[in-house]
C-alpha positions as CSV (number, residue, x, y, z in Angstrom):
1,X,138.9,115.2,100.3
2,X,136.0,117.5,99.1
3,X,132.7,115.5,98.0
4,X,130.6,117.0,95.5
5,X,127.2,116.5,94.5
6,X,126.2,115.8,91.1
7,X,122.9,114.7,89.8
8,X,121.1,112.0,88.0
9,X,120.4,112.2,84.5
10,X,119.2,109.2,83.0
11,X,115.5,108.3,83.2
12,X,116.7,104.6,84.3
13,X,118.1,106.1,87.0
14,X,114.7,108.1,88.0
15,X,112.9,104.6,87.6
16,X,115.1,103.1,89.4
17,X,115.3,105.2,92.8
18,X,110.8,105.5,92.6
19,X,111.7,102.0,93.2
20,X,113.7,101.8,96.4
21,X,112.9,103.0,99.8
22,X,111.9,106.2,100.9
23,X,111.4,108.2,104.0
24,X,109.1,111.5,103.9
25,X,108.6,114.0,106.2
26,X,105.5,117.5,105.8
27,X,108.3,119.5,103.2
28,X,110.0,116.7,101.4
29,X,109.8,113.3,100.2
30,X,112.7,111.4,99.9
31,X,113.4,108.3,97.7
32,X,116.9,106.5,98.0
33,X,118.3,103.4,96.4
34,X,122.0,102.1,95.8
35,X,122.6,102.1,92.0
36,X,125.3,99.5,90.9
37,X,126.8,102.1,88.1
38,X,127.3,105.3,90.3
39,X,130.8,106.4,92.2
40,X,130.3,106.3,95.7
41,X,132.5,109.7,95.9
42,X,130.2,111.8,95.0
43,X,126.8,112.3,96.4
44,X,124.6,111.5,93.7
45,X,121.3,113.4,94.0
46,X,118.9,115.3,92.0
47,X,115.8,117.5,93.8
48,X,111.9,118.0,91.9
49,X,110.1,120.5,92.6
50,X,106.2,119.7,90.5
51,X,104.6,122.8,88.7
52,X,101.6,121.2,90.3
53,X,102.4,122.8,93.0
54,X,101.2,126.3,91.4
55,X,104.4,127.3,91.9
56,X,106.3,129.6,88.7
57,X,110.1,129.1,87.5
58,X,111.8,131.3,89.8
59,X,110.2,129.9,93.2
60,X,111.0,126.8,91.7
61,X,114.6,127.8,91.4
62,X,114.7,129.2,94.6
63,X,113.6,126.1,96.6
64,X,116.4,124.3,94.5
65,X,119.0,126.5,96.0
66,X,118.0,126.2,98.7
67,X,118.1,122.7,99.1
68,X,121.3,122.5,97.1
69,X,122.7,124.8,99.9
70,X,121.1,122.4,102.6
71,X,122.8,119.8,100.6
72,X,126.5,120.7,100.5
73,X,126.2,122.0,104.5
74,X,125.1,118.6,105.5
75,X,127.7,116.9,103.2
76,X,129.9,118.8,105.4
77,X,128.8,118.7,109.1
78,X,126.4,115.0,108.8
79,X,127.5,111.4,107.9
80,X,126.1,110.9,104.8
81,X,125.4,107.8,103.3
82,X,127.2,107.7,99.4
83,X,126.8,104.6,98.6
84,X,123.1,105.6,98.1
85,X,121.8,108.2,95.2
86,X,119.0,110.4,96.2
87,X,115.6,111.8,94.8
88,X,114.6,114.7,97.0
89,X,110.5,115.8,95.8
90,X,109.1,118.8,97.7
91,X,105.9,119.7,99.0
92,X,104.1,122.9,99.2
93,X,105.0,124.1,102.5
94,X,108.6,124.1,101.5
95,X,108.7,127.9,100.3
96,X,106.8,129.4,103.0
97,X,108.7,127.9,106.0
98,X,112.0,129.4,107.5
99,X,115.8,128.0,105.9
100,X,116.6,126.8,109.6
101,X,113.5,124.7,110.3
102,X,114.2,122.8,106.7
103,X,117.9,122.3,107.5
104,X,116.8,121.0,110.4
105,X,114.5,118.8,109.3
106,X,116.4,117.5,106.3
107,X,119.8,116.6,108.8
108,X,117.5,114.8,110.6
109,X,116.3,112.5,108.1
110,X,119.6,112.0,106.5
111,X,121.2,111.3,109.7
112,X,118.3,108.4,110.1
113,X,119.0,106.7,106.5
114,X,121.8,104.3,107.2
């Protein structure tokens, strides 16, 4: 069976994850929480990336695809837990740093959320 990711939408749901635990690492920050009125087929996740950050709308994009490519490779090769939905927030260092080393880094944090 192929597991897709979709995203949050509701603003209850946002709340809801800032809520629950979270793990963080030097390029992301990562909330997760089970929420009662999500399918535990799908991975439910949704990434934020701040303008803060000085960054514009295409490097913004960029780091989104990359992590949704991250994403769908770990749904595939990692245990992932799906009974949990995910917020994934990134920090600066996230677009100047190499595709590997974040893969690596975000398998590794996912592998340690049980």
């Amino acid at each position: 069976m192929i597991k897709k990711i979709s995203s949050l939408s509701k603003n209850e749901d946002f709340k809801s994850i800032l809520k629950g635990r979270k793990t963080s690492n030097k390029f992301l920050t990562i909330f997760f929480k089970n929420l009662k009125n999500k399918s535990n087929k799908n991975l439910n996740i949704s990434f934020k990336i701040k303008k803060k950050l000085g960054l514009n709308a295409p490097q913004r994009n960029f780091i989104k695809r990359r992590l949704r490519n991250i994403m769908t490779d770990a749904l595939k090769h990692i245990n992932i837990n799906l009974n949990y939905s995910y917020l994934l927030i990134s920090k600066r260092p996230l677009l100047e740093i190499k595709y590997k080393k974040i893969k690596e880094t975000v398998f590794k944090e996912f592998e340690s959320i049980k």
